[in-house]
N, CA and C atoms as a LAMMPS dump frame, in Angstrom:
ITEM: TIMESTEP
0
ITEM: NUMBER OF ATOMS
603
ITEM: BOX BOUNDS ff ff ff
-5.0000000000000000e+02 5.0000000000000000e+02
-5.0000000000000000e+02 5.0000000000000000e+02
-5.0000000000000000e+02 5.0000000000000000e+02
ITEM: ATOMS id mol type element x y z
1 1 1 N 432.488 222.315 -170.152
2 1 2 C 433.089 223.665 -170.111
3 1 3 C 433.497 223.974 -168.668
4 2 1 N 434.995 224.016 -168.437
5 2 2 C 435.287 225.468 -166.951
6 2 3 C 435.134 226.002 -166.852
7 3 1 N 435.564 226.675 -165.515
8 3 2 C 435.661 228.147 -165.24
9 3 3 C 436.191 228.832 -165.927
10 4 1 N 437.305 228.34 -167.374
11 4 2 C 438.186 229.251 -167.54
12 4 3 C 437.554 229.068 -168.978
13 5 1 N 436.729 228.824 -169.573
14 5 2 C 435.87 228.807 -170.791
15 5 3 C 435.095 229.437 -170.896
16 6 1 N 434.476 230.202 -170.12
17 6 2 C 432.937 230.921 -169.611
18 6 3 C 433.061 232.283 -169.921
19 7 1 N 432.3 232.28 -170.621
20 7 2 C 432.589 234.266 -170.491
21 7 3 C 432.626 234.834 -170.289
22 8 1 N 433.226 235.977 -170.153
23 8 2 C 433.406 236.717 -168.987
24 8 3 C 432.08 237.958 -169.404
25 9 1 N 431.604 238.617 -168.884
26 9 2 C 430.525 239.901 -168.764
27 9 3 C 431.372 240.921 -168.457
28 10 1 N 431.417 242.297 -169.325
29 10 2 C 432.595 242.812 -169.099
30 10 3 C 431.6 244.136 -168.501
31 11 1 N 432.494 244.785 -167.227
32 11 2 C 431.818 246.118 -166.623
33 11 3 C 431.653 246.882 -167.604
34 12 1 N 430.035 247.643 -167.344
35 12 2 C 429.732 248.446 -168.512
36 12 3 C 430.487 249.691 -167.695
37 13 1 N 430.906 250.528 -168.333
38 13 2 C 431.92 251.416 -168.363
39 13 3 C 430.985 253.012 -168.866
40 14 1 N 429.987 252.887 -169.178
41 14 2 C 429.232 254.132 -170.346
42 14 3 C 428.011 254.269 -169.339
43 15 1 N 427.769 255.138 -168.935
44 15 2 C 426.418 255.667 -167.96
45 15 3 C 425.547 255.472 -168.867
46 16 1 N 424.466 254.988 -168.086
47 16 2 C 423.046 254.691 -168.849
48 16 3 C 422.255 256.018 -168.789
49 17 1 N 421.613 255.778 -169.76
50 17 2 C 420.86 256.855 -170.601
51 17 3 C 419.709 257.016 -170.14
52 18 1 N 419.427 257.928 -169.128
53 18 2 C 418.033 258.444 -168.477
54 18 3 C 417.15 258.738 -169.228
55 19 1 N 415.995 257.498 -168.886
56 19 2 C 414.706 257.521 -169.437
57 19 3 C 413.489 258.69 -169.436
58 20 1 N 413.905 259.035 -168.449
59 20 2 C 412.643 260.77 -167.959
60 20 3 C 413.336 261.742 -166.91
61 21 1 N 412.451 262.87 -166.718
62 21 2 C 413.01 263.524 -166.417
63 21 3 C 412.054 264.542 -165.267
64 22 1 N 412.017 264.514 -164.499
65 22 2 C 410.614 265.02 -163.33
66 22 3 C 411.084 265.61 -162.318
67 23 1 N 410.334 266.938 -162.019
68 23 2 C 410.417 267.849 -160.909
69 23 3 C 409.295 268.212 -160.532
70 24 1 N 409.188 267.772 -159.538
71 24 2 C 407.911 268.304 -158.568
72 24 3 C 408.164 268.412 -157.226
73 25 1 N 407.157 269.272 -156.222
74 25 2 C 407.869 269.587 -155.367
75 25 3 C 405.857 269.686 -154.51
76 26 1 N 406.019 269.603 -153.316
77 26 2 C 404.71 270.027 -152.26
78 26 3 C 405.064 271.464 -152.114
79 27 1 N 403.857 271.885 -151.993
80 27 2 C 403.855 273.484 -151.759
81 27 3 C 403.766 273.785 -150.472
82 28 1 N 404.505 274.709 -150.231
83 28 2 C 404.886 275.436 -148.699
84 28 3 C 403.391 275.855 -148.62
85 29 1 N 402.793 276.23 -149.041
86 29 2 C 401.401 276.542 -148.993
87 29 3 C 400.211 276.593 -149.859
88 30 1 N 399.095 276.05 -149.97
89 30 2 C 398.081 276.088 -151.222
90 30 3 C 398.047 277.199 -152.108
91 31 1 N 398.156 276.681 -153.539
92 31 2 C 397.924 277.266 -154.464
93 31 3 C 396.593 277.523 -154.846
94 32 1 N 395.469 278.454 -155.145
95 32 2 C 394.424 278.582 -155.449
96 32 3 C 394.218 279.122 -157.01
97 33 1 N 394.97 279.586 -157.657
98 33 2 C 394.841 280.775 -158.532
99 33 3 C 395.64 280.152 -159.583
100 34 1 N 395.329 280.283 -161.197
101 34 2 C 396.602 280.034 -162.059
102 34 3 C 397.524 280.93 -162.163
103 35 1 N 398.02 282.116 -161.606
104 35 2 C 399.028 282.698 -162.015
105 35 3 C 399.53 282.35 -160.988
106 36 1 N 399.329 281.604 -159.376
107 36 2 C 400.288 280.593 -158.871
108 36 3 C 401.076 279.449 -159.235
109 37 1 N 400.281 278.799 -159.726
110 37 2 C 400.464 277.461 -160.607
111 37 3 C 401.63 277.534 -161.716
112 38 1 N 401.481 278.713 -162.644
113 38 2 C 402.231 279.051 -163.701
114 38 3 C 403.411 279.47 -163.321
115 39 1 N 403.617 280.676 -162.029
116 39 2 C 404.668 280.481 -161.554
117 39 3 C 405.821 279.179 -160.768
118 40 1 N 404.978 278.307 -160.406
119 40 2 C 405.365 277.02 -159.838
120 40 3 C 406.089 276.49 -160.692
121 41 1 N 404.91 276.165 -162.032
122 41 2 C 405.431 275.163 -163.203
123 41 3 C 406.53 275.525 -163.997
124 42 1 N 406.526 277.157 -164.243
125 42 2 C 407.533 277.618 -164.682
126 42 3 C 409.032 277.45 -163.706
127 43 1 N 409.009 277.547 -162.812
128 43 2 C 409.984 277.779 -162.275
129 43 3 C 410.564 275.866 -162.216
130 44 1 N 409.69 274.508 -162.206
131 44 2 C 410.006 273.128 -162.289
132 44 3 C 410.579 273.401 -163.924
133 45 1 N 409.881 273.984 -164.52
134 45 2 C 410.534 273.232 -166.168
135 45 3 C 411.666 273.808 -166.081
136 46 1 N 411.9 274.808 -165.373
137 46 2 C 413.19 275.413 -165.923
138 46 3 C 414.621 275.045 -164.811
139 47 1 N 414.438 274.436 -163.88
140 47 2 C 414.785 272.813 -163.389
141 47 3 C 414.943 271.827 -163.987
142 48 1 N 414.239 271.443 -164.706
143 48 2 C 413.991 270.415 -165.333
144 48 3 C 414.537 270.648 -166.64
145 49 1 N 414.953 271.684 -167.38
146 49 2 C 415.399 272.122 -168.15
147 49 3 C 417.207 271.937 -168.168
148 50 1 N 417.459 272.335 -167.031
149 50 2 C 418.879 272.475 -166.373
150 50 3 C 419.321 270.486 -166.286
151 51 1 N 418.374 270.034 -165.83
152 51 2 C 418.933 268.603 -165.431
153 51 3 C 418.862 268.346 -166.754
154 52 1 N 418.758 268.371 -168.24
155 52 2 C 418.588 268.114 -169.455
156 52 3 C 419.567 268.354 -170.132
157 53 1 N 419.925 269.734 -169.56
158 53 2 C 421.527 269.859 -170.131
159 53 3 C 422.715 269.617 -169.501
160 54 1 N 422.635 269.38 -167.922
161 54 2 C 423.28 268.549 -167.304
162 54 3 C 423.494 267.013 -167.563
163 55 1 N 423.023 266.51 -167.994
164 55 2 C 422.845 265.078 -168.587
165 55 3 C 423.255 265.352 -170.517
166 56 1 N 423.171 266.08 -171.353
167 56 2 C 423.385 266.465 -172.653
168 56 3 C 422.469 265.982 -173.419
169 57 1 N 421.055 265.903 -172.88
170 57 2 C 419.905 265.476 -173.387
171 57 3 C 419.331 266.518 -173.732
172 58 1 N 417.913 266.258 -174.656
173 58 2 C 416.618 267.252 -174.949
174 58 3 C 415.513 266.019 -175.222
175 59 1 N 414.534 266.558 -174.858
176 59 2 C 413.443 266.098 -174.352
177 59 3 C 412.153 266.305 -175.656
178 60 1 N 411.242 265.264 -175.896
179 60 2 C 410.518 265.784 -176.978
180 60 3 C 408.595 265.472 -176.768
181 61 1 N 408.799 264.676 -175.315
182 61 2 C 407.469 264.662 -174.47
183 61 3 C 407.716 265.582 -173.225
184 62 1 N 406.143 266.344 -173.004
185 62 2 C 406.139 266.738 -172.098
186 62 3 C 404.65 266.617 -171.167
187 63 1 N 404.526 266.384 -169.813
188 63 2 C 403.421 266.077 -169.129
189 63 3 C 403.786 267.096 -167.698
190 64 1 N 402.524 267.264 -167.546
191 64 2 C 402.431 268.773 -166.304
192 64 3 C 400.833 268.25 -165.746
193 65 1 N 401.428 267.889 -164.456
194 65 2 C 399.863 267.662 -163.778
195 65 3 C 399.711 268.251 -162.341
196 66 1 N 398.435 268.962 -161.858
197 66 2 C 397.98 268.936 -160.674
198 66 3 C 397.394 268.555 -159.507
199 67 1 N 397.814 269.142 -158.712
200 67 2 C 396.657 267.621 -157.641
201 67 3 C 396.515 268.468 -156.339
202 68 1 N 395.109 268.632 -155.954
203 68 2 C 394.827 268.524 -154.3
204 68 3 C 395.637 267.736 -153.411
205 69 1 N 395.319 267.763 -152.24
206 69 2 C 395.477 266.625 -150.93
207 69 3 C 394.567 265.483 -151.305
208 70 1 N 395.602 264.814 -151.235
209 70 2 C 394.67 263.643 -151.259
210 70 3 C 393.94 262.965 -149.733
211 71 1 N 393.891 263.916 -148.676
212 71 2 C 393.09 264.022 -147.512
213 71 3 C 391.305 264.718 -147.468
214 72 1 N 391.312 264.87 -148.628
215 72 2 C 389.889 265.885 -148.581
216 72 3 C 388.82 264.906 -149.472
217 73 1 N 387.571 265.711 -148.951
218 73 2 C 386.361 265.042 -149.782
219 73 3 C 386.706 264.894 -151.428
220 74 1 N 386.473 266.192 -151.442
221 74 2 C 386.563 266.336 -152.985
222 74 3 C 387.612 266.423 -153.716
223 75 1 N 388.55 265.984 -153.906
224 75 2 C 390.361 265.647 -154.647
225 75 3 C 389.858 265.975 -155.852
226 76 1 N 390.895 266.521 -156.498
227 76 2 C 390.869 266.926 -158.119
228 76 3 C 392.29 266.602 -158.488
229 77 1 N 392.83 266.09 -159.476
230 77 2 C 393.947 265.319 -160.003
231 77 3 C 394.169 265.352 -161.541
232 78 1 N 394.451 266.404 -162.133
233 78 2 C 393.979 266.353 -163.827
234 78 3 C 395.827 266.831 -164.686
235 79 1 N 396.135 265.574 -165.439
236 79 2 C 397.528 266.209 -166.207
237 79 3 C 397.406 265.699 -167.702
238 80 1 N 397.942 266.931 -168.461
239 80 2 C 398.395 266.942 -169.506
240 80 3 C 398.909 267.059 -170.282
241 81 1 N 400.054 265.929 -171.204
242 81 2 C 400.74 265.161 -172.075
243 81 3 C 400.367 266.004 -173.795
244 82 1 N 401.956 266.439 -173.882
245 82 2 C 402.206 267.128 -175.176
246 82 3 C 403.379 266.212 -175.833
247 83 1 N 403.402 266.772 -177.293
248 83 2 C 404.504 266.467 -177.805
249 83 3 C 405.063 267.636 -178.494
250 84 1 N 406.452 268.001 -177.692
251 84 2 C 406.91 269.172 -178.274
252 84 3 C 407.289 269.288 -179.706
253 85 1 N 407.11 269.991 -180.636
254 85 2 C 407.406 270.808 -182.015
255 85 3 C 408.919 270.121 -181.96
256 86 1 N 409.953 270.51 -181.377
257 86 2 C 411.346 269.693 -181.445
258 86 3 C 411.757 269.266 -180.014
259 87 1 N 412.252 268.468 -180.235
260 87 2 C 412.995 267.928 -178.874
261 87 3 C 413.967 268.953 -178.689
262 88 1 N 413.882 269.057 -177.471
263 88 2 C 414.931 270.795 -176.791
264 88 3 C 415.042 270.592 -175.399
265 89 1 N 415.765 271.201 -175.107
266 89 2 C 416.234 271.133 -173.813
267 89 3 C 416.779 272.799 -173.228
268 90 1 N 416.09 273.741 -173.706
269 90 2 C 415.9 274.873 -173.891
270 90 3 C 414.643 275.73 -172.869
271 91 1 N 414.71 276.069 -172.014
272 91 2 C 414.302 276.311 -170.871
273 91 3 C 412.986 277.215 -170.87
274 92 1 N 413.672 278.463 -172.254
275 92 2 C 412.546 279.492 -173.002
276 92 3 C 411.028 278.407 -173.145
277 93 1 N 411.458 277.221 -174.338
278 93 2 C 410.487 277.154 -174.408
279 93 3 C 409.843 275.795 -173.745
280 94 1 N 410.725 274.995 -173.052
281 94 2 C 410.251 274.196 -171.509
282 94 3 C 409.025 275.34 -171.476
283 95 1 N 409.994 275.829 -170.683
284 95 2 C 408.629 277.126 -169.822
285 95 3 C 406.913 277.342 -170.32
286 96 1 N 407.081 278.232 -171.677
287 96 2 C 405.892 278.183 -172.471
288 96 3 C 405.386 277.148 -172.834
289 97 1 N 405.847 275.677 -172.909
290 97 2 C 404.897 274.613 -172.954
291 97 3 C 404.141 274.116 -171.267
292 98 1 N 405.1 274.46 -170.984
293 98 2 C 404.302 274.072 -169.698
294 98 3 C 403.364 275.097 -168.919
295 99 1 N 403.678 276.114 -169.383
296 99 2 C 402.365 277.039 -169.038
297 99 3 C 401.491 276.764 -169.439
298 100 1 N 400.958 276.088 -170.83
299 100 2 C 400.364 276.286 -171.901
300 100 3 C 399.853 275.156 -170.864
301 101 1 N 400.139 274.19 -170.939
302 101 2 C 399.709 272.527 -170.083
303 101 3 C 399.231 272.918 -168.819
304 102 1 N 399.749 274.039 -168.173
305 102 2 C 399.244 274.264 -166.875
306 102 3 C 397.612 275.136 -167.238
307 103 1 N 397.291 275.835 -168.03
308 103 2 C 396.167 276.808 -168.573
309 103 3 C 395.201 275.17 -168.74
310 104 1 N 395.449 274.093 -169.334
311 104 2 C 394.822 273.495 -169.648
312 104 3 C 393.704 272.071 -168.206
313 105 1 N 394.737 271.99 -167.584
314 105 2 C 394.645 271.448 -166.234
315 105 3 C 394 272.38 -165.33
316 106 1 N 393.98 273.469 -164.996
317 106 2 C 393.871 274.265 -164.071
318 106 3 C 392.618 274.331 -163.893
319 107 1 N 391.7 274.024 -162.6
320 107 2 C 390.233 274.365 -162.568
321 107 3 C 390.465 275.064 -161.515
322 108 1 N 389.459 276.031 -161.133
323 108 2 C 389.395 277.181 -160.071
324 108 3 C 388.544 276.361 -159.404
325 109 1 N 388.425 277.031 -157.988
326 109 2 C 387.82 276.71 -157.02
327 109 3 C 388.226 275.723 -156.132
328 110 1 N 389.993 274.932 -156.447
329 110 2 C 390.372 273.953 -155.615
330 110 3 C 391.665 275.127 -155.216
331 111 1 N 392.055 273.792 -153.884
332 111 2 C 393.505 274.653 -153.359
333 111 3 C 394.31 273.485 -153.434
334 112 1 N 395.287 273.601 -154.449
335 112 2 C 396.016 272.696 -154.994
336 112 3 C 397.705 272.286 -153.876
337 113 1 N 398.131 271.445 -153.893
338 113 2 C 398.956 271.15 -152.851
339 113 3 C 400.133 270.944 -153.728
340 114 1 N 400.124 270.209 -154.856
341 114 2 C 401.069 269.961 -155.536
342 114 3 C 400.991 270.13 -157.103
343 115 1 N 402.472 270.353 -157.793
344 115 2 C 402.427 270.105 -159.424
345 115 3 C 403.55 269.651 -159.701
346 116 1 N 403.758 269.136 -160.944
347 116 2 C 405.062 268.557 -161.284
348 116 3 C 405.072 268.573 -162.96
349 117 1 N 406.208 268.018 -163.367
350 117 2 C 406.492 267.973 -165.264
351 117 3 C 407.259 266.636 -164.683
352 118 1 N 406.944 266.364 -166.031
353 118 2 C 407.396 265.128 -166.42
354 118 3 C 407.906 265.152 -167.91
355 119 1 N 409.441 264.924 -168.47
356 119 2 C 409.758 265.067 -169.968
357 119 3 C 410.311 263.51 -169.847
358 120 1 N 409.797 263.331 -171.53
359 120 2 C 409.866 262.169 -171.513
360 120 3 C 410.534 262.007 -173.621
361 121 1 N 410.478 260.756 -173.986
362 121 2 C 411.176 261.229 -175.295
363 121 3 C 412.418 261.476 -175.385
364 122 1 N 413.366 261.188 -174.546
365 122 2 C 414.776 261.948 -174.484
366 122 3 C 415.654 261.082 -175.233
367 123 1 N 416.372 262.218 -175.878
368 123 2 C 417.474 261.712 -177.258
369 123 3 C 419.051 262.295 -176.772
370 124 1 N 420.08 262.195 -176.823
371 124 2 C 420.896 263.176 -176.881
372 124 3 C 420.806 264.42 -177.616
373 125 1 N 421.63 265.165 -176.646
374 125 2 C 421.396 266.787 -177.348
375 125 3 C 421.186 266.925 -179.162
376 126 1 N 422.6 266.177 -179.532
377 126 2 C 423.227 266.544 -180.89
378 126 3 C 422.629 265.751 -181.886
379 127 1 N 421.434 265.262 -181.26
380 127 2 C 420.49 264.596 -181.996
381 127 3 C 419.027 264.228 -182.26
382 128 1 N 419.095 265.678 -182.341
383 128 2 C 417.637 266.585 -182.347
384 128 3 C 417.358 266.38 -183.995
385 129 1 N 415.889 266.162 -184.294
386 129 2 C 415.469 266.732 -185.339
387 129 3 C 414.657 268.102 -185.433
388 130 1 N 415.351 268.485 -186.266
389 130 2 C 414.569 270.019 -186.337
390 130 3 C 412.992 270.363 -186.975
391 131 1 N 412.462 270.595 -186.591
392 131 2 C 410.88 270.797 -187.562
393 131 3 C 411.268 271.404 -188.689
394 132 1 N 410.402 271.027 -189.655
395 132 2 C 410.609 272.124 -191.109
396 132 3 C 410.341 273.716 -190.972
397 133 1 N 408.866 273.768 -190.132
398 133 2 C 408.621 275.161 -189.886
399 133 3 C 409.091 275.509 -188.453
400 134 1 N 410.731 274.941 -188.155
401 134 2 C 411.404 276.35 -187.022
402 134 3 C 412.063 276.799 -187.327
403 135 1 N 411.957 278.455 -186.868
404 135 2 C 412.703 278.915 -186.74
405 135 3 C 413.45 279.883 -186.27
406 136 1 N 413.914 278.825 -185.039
407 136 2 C 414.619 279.206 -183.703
408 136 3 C 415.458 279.629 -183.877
409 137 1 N 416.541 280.354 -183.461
410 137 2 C 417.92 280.526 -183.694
411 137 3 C 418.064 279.886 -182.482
412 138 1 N 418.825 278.569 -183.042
413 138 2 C 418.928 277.102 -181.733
414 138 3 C 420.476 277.714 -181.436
415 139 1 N 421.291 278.121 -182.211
416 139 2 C 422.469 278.173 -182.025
417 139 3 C 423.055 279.543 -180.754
418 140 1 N 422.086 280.332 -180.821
419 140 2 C 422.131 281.643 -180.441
420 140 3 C 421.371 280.969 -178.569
421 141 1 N 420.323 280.18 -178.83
422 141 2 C 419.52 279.957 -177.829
423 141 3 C 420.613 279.01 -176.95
424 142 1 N 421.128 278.112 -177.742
425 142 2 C 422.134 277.344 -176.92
426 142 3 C 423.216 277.859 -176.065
427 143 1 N 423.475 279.022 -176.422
428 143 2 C 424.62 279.988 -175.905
429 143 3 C 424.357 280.46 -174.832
430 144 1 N 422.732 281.495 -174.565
431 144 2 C 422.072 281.891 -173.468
432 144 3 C 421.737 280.74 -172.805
433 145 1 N 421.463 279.667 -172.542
434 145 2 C 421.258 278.35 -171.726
435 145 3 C 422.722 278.137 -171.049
436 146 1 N 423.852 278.221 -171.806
437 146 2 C 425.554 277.684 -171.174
438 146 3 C 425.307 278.999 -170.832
439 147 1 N 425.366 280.449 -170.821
440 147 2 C 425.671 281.122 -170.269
441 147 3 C 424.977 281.251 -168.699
442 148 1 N 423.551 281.117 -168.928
443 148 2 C 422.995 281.305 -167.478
444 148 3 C 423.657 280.246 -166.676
445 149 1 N 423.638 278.537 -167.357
446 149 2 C 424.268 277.529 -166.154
447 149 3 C 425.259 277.85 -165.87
448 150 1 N 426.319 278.607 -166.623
449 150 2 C 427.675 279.185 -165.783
450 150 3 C 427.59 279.923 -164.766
451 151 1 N 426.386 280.811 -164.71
452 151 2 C 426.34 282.243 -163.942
453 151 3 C 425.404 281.401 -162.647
454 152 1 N 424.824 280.358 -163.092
455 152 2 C 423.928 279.406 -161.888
456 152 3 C 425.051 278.869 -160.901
457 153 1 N 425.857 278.329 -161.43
458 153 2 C 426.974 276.936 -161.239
459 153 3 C 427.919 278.108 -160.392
460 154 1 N 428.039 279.557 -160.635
461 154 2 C 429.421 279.788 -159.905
462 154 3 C 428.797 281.198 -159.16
463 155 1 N 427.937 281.434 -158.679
464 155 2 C 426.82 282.608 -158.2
465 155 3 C 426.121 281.98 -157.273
466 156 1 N 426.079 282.606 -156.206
467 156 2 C 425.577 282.319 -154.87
468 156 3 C 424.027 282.212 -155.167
469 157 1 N 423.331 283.733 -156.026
470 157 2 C 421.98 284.033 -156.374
471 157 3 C 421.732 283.276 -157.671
472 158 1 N 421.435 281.992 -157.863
473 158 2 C 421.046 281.836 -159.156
474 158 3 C 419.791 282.818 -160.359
475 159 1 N 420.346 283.175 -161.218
476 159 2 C 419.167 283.588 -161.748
477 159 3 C 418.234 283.127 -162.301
478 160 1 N 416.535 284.368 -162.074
479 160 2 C 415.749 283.524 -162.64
480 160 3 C 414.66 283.572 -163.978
481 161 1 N 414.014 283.276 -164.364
482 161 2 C 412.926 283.533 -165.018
483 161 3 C 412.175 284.098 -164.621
484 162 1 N 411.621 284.89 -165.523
485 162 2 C 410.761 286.284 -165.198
486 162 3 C 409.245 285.331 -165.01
487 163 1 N 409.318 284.823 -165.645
488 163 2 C 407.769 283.331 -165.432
489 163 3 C 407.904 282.778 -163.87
490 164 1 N 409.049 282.7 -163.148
491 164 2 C 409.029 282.243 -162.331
492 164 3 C 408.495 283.382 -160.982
493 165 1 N 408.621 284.102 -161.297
494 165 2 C 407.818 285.042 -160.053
495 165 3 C 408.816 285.342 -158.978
496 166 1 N 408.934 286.497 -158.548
497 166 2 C 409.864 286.871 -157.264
498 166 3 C 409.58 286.088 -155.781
499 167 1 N 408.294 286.648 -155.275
500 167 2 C 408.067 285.912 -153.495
501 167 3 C 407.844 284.468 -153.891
502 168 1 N 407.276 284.152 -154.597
503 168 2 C 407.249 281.963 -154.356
504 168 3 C 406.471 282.089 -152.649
505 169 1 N 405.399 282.82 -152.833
506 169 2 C 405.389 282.098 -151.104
507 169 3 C 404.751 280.706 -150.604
508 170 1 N 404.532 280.378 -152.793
509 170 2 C 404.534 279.161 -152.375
510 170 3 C 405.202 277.739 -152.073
511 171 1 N 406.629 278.72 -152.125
512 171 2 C 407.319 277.8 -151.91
513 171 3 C 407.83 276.849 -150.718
514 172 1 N 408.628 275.553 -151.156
515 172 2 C 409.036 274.842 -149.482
516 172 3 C 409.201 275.204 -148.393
517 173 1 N 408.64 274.84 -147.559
518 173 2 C 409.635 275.849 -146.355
519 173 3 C 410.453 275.015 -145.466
520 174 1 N 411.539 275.417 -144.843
521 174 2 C 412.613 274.627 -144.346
522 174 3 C 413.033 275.224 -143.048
523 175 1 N 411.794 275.879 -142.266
524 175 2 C 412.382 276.356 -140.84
525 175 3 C 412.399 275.498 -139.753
526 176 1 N 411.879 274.206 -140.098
527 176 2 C 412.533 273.33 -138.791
528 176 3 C 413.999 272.805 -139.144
529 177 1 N 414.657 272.834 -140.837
530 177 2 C 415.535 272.363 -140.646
531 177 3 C 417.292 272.657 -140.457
532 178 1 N 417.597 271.713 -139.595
533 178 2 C 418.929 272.398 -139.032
534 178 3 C 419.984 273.216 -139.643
535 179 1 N 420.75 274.137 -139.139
536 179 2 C 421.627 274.768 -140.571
537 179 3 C 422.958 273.858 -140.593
538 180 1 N 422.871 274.071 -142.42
539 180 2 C 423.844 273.29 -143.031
540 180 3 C 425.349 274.101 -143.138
541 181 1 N 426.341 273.624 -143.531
542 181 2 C 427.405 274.84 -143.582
543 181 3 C 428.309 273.897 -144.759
544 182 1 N 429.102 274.82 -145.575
545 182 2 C 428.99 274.268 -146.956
546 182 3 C 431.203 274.807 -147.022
547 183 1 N 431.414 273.811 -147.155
548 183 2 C 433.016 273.42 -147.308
549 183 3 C 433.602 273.971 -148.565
550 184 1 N 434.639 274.66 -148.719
551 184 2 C 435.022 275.233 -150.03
552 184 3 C 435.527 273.516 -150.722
553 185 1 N 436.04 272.467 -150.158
554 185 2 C 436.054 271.442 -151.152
555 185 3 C 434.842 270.983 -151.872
556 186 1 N 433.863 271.357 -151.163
557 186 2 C 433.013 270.998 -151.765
558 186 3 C 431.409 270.176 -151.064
559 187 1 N 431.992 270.05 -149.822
560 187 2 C 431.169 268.604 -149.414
561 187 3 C 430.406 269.438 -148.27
562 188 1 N 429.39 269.057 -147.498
563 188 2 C 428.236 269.897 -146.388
564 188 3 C 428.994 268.962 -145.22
565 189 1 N 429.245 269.656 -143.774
566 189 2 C 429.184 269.294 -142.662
567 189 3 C 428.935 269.969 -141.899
568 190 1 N 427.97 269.064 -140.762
569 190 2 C 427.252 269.564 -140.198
570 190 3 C 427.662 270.514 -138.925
571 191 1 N 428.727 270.545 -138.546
572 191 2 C 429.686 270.878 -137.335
573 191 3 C 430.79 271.536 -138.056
574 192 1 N 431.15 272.573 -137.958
575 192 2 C 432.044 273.633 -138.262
576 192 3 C 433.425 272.765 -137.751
577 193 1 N 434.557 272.494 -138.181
578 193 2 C 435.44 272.325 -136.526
579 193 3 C 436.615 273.501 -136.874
580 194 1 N 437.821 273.413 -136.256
581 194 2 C 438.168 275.242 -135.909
582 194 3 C 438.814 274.84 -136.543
583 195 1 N 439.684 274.056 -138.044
584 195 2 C 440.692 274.106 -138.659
585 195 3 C 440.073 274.234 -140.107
586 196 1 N 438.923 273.815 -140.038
587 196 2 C 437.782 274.535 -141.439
588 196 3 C 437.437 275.482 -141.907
589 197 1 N 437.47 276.012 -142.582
590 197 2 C 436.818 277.124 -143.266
591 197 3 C 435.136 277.327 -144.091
592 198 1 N 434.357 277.153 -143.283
593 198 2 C 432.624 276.909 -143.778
594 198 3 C 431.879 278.085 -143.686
595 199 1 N 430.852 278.095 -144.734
596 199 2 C 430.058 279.451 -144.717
597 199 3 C 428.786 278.447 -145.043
598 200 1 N 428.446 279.195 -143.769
599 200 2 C 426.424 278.932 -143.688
600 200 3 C 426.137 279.666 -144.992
601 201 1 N 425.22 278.172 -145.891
602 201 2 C 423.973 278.274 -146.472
603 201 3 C 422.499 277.954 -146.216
């Protein structure tokens, strides 16, 4: 056999199909309390929610775990793995499962550094099975999900979930880092120059 007998391997052309789906983040400062935590987790699923329908997936595992520093005597590290009622990609009830997972993990008396979700199970959207006993109005719910990512996608203030909590003071903090300035084409540079048009974010 030649070169010109051999088969050719033809470029796959079709984006591959993301296996999971995870947001976690270090906390700008220790969490001690679960109605920290819940605000945290809530505010990742519903992240994590968004990258689900950004991709045209729904998700039908879900895992939510916590963790100390792993610098200290005593480390605590505890997560727990659901299987959602339907695969969704629906942010409402992202949210309430992962609260529910966060109530279950949560021990008092540590100061927690980090949390994250993990969805796993992922099908395309339009190929969900529905449970016998839901009943969601999926069609109505799907509408409020495209509506907020529109109002996310073209709004300076994204909006948020009421689960997610107003101050976040536990959130990242980014005061050592340099300011960015953001191009109406689209792209970040770091240096303004005088024939540009950039607005600091």
């Amino acid at each position: 056999m030649n070169w010109k007998e051999r088969a050719v391997t033809p470029w796959r052309t079709t984006r591959a199909t993301r296996q999971s789906v995870s947001v976690s983040r270090m906390f700008g400062q220790d969490i001690q309390t679960l109605e920290g935590l819940q605000q945290a987790i809530a505010t990742y699923a519903a992240r994590a929610g968004e990258k689900l329908r950004e991709n045209g997936l729904a998700a039908g595992l879900m895992t939510v775990y916590v963790t100390t520093s792993r610098f200290i005597k005593h480390r605590y590290f505890k997560a727990r793995t659901i299987r959602l009622d339907v695969q969704t990609n629906d942010s409402v009830e992202l949210i309430r499962a992962a609260e529910a997972c966060m109530r279950q993990v949560f021990r008092s008396g540590y100061a927690y550094k980090k949390c994250g979700i993990v969805l796993n199970d992922l099908v395309p959207e339009n190929r969900t099975q529905l449970g016998l006993f839901d009943h969601l109005d999926r069609d109505r719910a799907q509408r409020l999900m495209q509506a907020i990512d529109h109002v996310n996608r073209t709004q300076d203030k994204p909006l948020r979930w009421a689960a997610e909590g107003l101050g976040q003071p536990w959130g990242v903090q980014f005061n050592q880092r340099s300011p960015r300035y953001y191009h109406p084409l689209g792209r970040y540079c770091p240096k303004a120059r005088s024939d540009d048009i950039c607005y600091k974010v």
